[in-house]
DRENVEXDO-76035 format. One record per atom (N, C-alpha, C): residue number from 1; residue in three letters; atom name; x, y, z negated. Coordinates in steps of 0.2 Angstrom, whole numbers, plus 5000, padded with zeros to 4 digits. Atoms other than C-alpha are relative to their C-alpha. Layout:
DRENVEXDO-76035
NUM_ala_CA_X_Y_Z $
...
end
This chain:
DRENVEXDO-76035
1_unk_N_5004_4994_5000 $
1_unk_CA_5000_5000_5000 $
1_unk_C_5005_5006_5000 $
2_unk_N_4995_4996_4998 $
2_unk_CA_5007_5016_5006 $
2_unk_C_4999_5004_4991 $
3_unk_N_4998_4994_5008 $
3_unk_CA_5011_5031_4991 $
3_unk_C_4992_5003_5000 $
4_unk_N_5006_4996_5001 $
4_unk_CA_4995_5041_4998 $
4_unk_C_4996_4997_4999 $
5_unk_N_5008_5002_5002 $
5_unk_CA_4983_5028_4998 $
5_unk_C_4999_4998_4992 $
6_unk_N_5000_5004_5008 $
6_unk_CA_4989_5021_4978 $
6_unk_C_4999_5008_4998 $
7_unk_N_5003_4992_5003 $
7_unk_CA_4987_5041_4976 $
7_unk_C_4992_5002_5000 $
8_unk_N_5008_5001_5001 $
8_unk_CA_4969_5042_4984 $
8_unk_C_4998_4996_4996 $
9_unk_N_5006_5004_5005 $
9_unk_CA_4964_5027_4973 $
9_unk_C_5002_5001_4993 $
10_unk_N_4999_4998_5006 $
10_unk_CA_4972_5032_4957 $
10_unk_C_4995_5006_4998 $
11_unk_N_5006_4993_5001 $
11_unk_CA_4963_5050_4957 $
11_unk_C_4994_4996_5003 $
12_unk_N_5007_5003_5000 $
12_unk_CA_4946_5040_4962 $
12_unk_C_4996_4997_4995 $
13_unk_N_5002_5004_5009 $
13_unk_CA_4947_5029_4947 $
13_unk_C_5001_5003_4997 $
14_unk_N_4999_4995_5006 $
14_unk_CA_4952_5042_4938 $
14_unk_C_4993_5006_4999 $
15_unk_N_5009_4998_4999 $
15_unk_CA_4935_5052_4944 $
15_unk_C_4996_4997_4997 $
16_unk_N_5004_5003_5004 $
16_unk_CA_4925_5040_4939 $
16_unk_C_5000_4995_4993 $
17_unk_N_4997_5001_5007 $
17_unk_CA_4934_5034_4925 $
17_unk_C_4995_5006_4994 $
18_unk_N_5004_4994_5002 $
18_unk_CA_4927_5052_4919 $
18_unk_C_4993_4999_4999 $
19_unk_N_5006_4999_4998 $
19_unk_CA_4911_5050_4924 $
19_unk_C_4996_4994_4997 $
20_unk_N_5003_5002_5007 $
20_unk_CA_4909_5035_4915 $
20_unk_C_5000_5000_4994 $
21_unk_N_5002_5000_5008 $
21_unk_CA_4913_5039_4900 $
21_unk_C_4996_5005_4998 $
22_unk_N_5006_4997_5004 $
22_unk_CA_4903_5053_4898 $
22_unk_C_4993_4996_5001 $
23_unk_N_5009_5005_4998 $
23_unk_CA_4887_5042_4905 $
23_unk_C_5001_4998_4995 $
24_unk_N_4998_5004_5004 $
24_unk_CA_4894_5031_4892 $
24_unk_C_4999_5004_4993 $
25_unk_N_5001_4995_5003 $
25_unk_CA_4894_5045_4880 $
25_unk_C_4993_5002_4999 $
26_unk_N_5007_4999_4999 $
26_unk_CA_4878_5050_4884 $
26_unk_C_4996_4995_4997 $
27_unk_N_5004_5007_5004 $
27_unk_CA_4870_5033_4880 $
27_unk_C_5002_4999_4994 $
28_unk_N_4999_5003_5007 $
28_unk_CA_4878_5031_4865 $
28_unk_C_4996_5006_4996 $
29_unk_N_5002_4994_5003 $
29_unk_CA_4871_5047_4859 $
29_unk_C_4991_4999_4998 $
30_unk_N_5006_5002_5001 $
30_unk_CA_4855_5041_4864 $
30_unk_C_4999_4995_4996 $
31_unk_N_4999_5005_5004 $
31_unk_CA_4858_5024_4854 $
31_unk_C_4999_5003_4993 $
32_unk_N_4999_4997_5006 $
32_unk_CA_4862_5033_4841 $
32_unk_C_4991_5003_4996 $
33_unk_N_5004_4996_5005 $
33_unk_CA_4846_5043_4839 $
33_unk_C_4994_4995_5000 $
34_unk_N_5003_5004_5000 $
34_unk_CA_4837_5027_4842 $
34_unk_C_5001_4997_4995 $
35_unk_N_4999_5004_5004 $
35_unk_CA_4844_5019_4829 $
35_unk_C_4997_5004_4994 $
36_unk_N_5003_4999_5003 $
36_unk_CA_4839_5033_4818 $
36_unk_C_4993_5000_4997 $
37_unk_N_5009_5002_4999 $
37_unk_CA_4822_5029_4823 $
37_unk_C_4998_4995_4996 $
38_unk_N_5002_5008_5001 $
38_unk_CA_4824_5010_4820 $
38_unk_C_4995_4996_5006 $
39_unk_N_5004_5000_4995 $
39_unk_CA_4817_5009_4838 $
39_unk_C_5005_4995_5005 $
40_unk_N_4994_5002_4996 $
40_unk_CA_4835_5000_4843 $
40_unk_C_4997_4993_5001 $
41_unk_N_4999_5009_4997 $
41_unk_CA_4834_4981_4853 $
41_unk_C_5008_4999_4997 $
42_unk_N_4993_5003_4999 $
42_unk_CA_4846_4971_4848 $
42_unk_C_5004_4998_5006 $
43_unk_N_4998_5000_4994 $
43_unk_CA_4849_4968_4866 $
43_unk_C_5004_5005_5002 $
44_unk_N_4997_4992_4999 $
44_unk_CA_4854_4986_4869 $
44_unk_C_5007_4997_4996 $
45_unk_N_4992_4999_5005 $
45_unk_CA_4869_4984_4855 $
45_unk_C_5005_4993_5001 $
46_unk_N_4996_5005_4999 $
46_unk_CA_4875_4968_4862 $
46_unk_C_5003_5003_5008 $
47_unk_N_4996_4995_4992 $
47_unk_CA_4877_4978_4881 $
47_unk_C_5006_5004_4998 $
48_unk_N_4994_4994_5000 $
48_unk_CA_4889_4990_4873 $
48_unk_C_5007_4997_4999 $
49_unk_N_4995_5003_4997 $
49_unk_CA_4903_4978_4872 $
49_unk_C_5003_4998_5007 $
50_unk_N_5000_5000_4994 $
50_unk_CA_4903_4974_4888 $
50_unk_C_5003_5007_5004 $
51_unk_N_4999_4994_4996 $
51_unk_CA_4902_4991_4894 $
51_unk_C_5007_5005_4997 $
52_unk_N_4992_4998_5000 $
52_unk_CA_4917_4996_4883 $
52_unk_C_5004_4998_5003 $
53_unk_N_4999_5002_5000 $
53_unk_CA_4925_4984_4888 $
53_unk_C_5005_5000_5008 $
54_unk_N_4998_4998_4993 $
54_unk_CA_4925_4988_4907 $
54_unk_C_5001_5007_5001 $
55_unk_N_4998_4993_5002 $
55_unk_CA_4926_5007_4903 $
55_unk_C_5009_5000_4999 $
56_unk_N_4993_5000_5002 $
56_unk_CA_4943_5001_4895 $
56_unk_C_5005_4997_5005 $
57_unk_N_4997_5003_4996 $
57_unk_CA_4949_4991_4910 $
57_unk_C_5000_5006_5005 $
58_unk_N_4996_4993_4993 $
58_unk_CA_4945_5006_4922 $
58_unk_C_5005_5004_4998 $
59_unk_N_4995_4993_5003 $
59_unk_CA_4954_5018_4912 $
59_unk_C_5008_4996_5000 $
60_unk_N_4990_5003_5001 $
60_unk_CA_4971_5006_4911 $
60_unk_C_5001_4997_5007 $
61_unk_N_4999_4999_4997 $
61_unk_CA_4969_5003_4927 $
61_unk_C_5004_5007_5007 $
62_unk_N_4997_4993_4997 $
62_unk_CA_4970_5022_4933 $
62_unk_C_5006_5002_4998 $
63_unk_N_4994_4999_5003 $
63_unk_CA_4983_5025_4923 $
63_unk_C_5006_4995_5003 $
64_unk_N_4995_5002_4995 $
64_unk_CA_4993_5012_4929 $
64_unk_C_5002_5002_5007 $
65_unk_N_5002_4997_4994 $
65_unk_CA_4989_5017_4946 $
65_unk_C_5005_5009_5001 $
66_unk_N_4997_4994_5003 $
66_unk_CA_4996_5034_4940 $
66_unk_C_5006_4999_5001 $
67_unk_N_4994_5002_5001 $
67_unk_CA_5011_5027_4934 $
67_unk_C_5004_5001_5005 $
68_unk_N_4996_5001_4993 $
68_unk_CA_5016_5019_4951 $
68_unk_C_5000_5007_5003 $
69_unk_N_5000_4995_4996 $
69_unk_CA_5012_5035_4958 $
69_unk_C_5006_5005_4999 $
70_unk_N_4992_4996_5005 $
70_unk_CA_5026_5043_4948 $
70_unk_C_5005_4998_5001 $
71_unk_N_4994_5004_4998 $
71_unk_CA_5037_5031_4950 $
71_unk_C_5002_5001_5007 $
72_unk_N_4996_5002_4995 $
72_unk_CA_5037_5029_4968 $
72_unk_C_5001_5011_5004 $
73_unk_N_4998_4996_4998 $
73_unk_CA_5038_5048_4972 $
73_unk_C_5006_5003_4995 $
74_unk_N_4996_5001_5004 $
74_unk_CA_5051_5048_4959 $
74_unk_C_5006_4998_5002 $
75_unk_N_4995_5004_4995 $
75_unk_CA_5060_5035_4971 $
75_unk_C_5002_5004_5007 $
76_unk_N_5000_4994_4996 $
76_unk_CA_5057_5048_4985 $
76_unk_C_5006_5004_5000 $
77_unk_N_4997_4995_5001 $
77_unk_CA_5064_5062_4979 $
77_unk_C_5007_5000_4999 $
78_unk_N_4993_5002_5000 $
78_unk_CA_5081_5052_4975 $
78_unk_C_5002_5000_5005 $
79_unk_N_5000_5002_4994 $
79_unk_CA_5080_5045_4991 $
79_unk_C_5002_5006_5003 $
80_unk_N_4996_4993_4997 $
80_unk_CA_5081_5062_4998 $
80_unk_C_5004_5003_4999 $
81_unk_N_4995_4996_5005 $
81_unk_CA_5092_5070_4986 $
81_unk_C_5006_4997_5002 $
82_unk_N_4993_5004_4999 $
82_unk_CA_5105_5056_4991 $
82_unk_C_5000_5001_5007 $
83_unk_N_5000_5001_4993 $
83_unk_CA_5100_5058_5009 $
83_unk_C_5003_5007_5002 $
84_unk_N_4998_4994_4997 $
84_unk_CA_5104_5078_5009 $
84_unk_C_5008_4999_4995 $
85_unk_N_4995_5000_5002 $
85_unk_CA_5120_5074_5000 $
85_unk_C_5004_4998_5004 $
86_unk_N_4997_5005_4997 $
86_unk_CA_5125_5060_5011 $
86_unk_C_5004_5006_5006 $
87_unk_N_4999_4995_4995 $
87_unk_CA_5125_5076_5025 $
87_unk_C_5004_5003_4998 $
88_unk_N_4996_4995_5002 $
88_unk_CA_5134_5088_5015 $
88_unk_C_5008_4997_5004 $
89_unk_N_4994_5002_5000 $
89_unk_CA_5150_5077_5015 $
89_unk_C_5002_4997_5007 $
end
């Protein structure tokens, strides 16, 4: 996979990394004022491991993702650096 494409899907995952945790947020907020009710399904509070669960995969995904993105522009940037030195001499 080239650099830009691990770059567009880093920042995608990373969009929607966002987007579910607020959703994620959102629903527990709701949960929460359910619970205050005592309105709450057990079924609902058994969903929410699940959903963290994959919430915590995207996010260590993108990150990862990230990383490499670092790294290989990283590897780049030497590469060149050693490539306008090579001219010099």
């Amino acid at each position: 996979m080239t650099v830009s494409a691990l770059y567009r899907r880093s920042l995608w995952q990373f969009a929607v990394c966002i987007s579910l945790t607020t959703l994620n947020i959102a629903s527990l907020m709701f949960l929460v004022d359910c619970m205050l009710e005592h309105e709450l399904s057990p079924f609902v509070l058994v969903s929410l491991v699940p959903m963290a669960w994959t919430l915590t995969n995207i996010w260590h995904h993108a990150r990862r993702d990230l990383v490499l993105v670092g790294e290989a522009v990283t590897m780049l940037e030497l590469e060149y650096k050693a490539g306008q030195r090579v001219e010099r001499v």
